[in-house]
N, CA and C atoms as an extended XYZ file, in Angstrom:
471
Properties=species:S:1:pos:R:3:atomname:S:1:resname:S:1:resid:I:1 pbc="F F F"
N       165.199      109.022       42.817 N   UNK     1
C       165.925      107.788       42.618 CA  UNK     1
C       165.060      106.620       43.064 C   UNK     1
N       164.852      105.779       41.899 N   UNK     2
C       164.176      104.509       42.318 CA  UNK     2
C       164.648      103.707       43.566 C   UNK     2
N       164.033      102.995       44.576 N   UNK     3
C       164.720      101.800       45.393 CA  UNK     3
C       164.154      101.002       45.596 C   UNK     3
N       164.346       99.845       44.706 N   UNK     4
C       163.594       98.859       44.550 CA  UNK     4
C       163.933       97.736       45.266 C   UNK     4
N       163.440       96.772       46.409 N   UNK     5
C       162.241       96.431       45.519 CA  UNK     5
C       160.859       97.061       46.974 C   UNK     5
N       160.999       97.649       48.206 N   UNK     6
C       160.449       98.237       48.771 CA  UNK     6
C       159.612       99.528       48.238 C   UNK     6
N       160.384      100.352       47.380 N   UNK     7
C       159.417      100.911       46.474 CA  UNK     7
C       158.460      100.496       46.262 C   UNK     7
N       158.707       99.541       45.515 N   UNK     8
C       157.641       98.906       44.350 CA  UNK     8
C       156.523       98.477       45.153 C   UNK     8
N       156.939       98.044       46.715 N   UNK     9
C       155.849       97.321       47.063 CA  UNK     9
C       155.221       97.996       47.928 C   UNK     9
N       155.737       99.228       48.583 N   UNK    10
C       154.857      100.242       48.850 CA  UNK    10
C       153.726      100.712       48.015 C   UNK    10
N       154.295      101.390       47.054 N   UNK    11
C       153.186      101.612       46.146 CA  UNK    11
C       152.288      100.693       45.545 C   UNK    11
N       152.772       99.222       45.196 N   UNK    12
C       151.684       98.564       44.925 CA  UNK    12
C       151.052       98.319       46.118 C   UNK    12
N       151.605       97.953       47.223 N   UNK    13
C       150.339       98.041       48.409 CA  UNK    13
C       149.106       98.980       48.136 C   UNK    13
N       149.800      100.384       47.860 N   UNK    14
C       148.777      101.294       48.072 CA  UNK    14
C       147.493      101.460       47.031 C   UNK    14
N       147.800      101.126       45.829 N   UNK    15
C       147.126      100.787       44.963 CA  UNK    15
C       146.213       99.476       44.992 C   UNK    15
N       146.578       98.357       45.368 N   UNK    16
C       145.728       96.786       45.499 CA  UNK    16
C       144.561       97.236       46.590 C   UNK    16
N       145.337       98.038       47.829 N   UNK    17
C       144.387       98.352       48.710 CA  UNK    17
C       143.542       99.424       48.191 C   UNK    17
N       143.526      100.468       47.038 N   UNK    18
C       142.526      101.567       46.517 CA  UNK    18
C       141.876      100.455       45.840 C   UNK    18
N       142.316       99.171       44.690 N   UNK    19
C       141.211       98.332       44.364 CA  UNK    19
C       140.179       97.684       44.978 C   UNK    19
N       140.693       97.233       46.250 N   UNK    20
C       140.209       96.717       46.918 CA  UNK    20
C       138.792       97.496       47.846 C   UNK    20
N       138.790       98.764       47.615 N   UNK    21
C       138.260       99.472       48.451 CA  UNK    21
C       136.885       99.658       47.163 C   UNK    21
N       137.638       99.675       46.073 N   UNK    22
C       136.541      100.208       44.625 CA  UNK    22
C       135.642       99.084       44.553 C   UNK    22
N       136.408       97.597       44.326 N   UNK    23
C       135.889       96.559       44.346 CA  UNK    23
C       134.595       96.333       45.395 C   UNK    23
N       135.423       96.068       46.135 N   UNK    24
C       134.473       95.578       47.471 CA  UNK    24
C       133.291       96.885       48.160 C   UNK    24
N       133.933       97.220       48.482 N   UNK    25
C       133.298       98.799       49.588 CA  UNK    25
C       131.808       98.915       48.306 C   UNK    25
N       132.496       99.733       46.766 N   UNK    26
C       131.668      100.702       46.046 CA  UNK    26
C       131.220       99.758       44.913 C   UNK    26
N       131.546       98.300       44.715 N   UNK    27
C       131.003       97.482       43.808 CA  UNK    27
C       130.516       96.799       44.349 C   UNK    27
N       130.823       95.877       45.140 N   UNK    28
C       130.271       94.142       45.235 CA  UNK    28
C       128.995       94.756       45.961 C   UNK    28
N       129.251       95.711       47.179 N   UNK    29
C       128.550       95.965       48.477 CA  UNK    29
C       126.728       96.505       47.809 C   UNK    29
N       127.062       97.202       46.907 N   UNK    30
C       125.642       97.711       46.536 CA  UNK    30
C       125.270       96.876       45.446 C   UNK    30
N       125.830       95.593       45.074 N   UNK    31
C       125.590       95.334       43.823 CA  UNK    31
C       124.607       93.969       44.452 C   UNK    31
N       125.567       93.301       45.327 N   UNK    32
C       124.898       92.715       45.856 CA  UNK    32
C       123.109       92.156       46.193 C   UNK    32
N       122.817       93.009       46.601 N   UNK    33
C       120.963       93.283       46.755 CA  UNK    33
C       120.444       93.081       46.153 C   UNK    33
N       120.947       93.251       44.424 N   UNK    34
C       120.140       93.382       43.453 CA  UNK    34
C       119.921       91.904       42.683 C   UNK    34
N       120.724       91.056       43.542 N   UNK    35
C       120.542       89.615       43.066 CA  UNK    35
C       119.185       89.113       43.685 C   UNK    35
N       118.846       88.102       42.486 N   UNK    36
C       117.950       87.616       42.598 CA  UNK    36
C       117.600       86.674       43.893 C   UNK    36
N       116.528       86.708       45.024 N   UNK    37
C       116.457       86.128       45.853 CA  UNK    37
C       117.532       86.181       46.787 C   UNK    37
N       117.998       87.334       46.647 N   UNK    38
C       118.813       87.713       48.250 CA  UNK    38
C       117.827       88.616       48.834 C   UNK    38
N       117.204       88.712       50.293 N   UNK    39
C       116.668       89.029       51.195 CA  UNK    39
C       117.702       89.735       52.138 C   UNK    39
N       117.233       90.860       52.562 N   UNK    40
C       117.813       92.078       53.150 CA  UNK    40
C       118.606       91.126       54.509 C   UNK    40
N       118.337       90.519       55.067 N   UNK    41
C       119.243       89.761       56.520 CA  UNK    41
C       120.419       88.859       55.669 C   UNK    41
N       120.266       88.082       54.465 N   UNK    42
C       121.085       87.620       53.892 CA  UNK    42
C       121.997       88.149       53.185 C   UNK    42
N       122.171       89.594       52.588 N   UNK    43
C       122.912       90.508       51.979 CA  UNK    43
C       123.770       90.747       53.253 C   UNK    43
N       123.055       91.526       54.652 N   UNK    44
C       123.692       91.846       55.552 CA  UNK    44
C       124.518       91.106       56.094 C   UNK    44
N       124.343       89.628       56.088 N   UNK    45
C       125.078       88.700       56.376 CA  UNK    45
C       126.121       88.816       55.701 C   UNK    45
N       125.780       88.461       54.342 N   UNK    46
C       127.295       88.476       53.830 CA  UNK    46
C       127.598       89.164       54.008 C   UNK    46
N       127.501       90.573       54.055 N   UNK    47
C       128.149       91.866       53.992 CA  UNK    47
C       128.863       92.236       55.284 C   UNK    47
N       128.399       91.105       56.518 N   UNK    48
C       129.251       91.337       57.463 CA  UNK    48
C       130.409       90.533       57.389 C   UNK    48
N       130.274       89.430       56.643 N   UNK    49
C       131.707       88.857       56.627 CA  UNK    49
C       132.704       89.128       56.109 C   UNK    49
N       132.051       89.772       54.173 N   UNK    50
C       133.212       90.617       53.474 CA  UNK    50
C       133.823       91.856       54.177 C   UNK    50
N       133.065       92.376       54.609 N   UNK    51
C       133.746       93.756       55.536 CA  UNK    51
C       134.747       93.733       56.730 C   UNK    51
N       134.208       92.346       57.500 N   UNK    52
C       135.148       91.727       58.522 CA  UNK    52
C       136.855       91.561       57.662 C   UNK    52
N       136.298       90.480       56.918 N   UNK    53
C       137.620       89.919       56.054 CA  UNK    53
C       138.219       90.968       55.546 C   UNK    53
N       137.897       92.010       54.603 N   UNK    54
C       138.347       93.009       54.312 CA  UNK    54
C       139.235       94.346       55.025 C   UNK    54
N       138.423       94.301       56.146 N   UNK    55
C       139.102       94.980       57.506 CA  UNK    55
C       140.136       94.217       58.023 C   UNK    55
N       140.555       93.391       57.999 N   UNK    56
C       142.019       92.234       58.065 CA  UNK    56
C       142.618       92.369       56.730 C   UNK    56
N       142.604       91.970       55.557 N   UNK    57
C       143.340       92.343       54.543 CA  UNK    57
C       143.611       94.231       54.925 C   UNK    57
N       142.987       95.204       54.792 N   UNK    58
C       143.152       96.194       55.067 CA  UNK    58
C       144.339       96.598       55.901 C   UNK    58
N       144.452       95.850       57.130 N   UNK    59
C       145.244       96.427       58.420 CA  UNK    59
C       146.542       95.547       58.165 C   UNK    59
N       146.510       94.415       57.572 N   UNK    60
C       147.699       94.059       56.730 CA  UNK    60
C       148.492       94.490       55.452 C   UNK    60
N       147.828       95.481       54.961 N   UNK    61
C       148.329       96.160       53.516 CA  UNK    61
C       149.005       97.262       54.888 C   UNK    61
N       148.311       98.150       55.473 N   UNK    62
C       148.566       99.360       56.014 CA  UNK    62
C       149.341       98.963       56.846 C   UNK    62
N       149.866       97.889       57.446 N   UNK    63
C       150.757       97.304       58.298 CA  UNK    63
C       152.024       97.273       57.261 C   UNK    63
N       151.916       96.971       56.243 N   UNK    64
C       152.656       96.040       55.227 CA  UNK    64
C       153.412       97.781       54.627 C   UNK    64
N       152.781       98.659       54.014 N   UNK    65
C       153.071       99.888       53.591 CA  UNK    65
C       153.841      101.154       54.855 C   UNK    65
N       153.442      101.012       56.008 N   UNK    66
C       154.543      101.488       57.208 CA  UNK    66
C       155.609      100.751       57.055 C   UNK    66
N       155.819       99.509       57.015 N   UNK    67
C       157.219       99.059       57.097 CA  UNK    67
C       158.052       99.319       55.535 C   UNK    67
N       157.155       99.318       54.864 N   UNK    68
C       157.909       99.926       53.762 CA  UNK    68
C       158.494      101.273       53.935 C   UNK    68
N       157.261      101.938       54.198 N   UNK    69
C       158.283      103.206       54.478 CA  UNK    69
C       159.000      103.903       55.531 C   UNK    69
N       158.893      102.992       56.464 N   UNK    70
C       160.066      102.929       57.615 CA  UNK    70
C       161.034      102.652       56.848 C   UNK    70
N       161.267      101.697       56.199 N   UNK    71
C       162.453      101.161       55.720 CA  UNK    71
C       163.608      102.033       54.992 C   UNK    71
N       162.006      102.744       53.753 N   UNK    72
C       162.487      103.757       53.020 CA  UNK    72
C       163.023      105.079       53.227 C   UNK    72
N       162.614      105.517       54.603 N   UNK    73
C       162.689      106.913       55.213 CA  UNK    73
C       161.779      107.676       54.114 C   UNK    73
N       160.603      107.216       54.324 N   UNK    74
C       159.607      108.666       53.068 CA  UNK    74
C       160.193      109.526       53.418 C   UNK    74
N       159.580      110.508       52.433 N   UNK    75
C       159.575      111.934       53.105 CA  UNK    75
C       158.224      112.220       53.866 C   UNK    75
N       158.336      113.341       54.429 N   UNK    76
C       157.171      113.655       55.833 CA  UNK    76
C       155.659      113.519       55.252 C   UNK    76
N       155.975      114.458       53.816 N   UNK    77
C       154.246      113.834       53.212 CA  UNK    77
C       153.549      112.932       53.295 C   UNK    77
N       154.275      111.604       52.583 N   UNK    78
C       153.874      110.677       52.336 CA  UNK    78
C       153.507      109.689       53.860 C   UNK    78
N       154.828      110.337       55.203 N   UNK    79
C       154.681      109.761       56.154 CA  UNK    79
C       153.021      109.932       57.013 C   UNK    79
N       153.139      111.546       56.315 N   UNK    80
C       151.794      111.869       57.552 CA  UNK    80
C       150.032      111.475       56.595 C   UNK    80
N       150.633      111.704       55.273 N   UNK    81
C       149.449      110.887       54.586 CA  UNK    81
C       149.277      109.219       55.180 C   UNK    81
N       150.200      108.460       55.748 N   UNK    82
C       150.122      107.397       55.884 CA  UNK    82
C       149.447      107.134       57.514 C   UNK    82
N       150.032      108.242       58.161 N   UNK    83
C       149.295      108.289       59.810 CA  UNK    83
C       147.871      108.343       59.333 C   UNK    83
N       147.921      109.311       58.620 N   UNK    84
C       146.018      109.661       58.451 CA  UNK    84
C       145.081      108.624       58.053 C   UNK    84
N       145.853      107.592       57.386 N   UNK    85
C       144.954      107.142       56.920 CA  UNK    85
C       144.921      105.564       58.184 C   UNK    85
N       145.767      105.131       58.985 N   UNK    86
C       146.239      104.344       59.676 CA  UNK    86
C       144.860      104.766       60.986 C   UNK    86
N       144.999      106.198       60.799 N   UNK    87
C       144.183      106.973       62.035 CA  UNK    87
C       142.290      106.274       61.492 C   UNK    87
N       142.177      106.713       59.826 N   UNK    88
C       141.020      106.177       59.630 CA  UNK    88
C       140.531      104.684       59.495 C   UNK    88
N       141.341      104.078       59.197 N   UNK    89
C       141.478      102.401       59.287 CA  UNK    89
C       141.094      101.929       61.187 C   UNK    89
N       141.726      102.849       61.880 N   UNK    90
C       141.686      102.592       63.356 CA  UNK    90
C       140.075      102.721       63.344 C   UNK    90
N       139.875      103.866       63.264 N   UNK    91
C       138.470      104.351       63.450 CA  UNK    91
C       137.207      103.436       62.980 C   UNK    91
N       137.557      103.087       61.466 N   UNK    92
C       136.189      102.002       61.200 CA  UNK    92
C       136.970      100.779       62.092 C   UNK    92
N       137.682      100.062       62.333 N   UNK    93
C       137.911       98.852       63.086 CA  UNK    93
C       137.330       98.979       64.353 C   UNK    93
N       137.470       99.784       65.220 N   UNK    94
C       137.464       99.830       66.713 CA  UNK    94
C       136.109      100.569       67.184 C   UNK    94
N       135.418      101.749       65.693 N   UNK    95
C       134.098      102.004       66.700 CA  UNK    95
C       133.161      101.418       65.607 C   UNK    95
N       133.478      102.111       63.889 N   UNK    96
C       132.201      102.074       63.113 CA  UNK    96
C       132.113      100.622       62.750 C   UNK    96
N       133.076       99.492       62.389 N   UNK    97
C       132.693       98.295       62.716 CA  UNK    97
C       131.821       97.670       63.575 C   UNK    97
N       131.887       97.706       64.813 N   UNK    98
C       131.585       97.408       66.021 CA  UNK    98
C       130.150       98.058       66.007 C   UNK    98
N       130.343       98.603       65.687 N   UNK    99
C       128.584       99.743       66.057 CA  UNK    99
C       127.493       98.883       64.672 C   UNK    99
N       128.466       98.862       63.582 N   UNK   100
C       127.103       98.655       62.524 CA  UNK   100
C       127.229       96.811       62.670 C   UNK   100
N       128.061       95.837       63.583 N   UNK   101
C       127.362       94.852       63.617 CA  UNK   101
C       126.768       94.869       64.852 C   UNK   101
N       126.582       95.662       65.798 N   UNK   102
C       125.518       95.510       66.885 CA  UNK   102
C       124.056       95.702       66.153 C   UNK   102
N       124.027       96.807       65.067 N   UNK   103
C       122.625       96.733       64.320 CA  UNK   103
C       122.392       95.422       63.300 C   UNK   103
N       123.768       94.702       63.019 N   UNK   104
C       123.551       93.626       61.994 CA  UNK   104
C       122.998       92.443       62.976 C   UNK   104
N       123.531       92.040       64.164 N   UNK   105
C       123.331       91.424       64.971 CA  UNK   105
C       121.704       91.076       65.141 C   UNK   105
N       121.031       92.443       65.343 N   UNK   106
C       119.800       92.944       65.829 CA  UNK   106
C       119.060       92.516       64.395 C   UNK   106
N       119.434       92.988       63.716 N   UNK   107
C       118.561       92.585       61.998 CA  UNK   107
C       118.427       91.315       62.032 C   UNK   107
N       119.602       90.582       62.098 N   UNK   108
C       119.641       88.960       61.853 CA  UNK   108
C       118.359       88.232       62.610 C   UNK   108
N       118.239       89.256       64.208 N   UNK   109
C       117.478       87.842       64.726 CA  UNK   109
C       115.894       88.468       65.101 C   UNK   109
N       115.838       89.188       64.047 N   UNK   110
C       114.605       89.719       64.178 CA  UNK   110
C       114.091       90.660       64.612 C   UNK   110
N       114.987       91.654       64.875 N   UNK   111
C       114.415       92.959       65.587 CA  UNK   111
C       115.249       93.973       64.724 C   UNK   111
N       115.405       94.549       64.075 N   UNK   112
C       115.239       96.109       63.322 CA  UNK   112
C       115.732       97.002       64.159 C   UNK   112
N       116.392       97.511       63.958 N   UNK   113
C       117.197       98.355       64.504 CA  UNK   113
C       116.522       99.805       64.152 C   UNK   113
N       116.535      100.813       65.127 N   UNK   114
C       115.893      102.140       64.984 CA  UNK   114
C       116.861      102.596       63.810 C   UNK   114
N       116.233      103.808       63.270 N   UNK   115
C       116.859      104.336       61.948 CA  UNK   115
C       118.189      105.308       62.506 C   UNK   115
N       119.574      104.707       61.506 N   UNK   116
C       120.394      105.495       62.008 CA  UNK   116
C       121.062      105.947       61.203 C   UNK   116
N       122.261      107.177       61.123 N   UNK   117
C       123.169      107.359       59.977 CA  UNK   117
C       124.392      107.016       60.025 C   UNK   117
N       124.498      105.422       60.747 N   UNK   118
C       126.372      105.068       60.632 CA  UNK   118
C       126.290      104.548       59.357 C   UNK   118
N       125.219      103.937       58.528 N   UNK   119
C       125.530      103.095       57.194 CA  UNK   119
C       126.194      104.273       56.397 C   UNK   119
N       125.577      105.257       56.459 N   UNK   120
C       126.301      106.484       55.606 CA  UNK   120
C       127.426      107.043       56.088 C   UNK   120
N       127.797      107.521       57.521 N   UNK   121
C       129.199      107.565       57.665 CA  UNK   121
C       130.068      106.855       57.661 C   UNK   121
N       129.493      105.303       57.135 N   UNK   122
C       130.579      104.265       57.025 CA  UNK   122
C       130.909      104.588       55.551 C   UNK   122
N       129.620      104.782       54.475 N   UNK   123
C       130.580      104.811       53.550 CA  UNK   123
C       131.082      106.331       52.477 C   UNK   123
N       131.085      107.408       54.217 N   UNK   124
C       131.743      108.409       53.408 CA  UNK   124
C       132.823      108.360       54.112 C   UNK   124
N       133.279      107.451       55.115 N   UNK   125
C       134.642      107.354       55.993 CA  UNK   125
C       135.170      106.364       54.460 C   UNK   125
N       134.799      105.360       54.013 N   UNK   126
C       135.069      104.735       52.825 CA  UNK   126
C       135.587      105.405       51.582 C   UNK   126
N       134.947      106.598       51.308 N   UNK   127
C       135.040      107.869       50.530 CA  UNK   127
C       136.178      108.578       50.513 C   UNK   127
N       136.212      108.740       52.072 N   UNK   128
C       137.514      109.528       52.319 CA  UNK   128
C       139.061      109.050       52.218 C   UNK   128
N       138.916      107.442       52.890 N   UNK   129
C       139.411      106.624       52.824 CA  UNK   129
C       140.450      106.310       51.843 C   UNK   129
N       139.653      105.485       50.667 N   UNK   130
C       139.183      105.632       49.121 CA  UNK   130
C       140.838      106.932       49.087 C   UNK   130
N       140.128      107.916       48.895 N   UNK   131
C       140.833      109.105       48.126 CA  UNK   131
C       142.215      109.350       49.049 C   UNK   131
N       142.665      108.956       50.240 N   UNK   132
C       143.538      108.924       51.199 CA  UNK   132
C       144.367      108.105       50.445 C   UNK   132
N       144.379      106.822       50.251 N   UNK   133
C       144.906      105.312       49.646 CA  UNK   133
C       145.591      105.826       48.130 C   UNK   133
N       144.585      106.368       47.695 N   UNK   134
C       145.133      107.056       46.062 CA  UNK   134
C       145.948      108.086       46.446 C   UNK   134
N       145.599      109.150       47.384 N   UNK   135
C       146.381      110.276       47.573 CA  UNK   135
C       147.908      109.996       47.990 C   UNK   135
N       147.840      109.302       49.090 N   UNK   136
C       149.094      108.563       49.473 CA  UNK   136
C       149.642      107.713       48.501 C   UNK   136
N       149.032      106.236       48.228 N   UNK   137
C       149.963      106.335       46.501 CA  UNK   137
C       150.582      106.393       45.404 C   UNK   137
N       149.701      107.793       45.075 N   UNK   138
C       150.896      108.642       43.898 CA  UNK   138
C       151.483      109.549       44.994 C   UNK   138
N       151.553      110.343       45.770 N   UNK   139
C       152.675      110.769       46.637 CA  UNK   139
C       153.758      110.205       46.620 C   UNK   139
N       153.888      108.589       47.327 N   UNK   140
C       154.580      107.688       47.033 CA  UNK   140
C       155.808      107.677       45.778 C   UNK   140
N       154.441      107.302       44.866 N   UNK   141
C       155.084      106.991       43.738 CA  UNK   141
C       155.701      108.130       43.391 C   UNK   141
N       155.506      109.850       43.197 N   UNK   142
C       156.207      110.881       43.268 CA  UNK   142
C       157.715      110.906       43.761 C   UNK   142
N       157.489      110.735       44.691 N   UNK   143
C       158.298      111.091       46.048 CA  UNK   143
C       159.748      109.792       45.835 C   UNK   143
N       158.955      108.574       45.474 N   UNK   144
C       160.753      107.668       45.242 CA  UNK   144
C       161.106      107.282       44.263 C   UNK   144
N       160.137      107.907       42.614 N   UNK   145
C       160.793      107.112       41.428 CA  UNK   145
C       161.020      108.807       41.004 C   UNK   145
N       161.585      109.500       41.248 N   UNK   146
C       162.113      110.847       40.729 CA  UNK   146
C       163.655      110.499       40.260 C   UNK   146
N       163.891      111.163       38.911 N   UNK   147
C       165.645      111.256       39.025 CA  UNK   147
C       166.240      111.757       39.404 C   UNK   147
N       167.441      111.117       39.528 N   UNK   148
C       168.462      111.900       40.306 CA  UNK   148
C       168.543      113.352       40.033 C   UNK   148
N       169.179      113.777       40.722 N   UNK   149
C       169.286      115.384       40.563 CA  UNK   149
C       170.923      115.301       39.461 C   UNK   149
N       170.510      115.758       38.457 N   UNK   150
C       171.840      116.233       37.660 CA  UNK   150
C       172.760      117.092       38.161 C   UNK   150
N       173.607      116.603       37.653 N   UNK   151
C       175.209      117.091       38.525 CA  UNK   151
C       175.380      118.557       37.163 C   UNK   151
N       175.980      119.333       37.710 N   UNK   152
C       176.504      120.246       36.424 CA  UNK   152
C       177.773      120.129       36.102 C   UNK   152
N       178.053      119.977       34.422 N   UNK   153
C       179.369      119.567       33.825 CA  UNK   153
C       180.370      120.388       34.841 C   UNK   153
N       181.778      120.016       34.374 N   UNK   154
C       182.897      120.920       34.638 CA  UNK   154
C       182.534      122.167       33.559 C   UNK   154
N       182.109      122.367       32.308 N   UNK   155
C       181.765      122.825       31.320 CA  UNK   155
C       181.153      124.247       31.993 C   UNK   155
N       180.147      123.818       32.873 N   UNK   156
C       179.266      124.320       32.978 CA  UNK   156
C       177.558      124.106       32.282 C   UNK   156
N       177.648      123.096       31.110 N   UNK   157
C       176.746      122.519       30.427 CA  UNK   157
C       175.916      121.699       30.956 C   UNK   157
């Protein structure tokens, strides 16, 4: 049974935020570089601000999609798909944020940072992420636009 209009905006949460992740994260982020006369400290630059900004839109969709489905009473799926992904949103905010602008920091003002692999677990936490946002979703969308359950005639028909 549909219940609109919290439905609706659960699931579109969950979806604007999977664009948002395609867009930004797996388009703009690598596309970036390849412009003409951007220099590796100036990409990073920007790239620390879109990711900042993005990590705030982010924790406001995932803020925005719990109260939806508080509201809604999901069912447990959709609830614990939504911890998980609340759990990975925590995680890039509070360490892998924090960690890859102490190396952006270091780039900016001239010193190079030793070689490390958070750029890549940032963007297979992105990956996972990514497929969490979609997974949750259509769960979603499963889970509250189903029909009613049919009644059986007096007939039996």
């Amino acid at each position: 049974m549909m219940r609109p209009p919290f439905a609706l905006v659960l699931v579109a949460t969950l979806f604007l935020w999977a664009g948002l992740i395609i867009g930004i994260s797996f388009l703009e982020a690598p596309l970036k570089f390849t412009a003409p006369h951007i220099t590796l400290a100036l990409g990073v630059g920007i790239g620390r601000v879109v990711f900042h900004a993005l990590n705030k839109v982010e924790i406001g969709l995932c803020a925005g999609a719990a109260v939806c489905a508080i509201y809604l009473r999901v069912p447990g799926r959709v609830g614990g798909a939504l911890v998980l992904l609340a759990a990975v949103l925590l995680l890039q905010t509070f360490w892998l944020l924090p960690a890859l602008d102490v190396r952006a920091e270091a780039l900016l003002h001239g010193h190079p940072p030793p070689a490390s692999s958070l750029h890549l677990l940032y963007i297979g936490v992105e990956a996972v992420k990514l497929c969490l946002v979609l997974g949750t979703g259509t769960l979603a969308y499963l889970a509250l636009h189903r029909p009613p359950p049919r009644l059986a005639s007096p007939t039996g028909f």
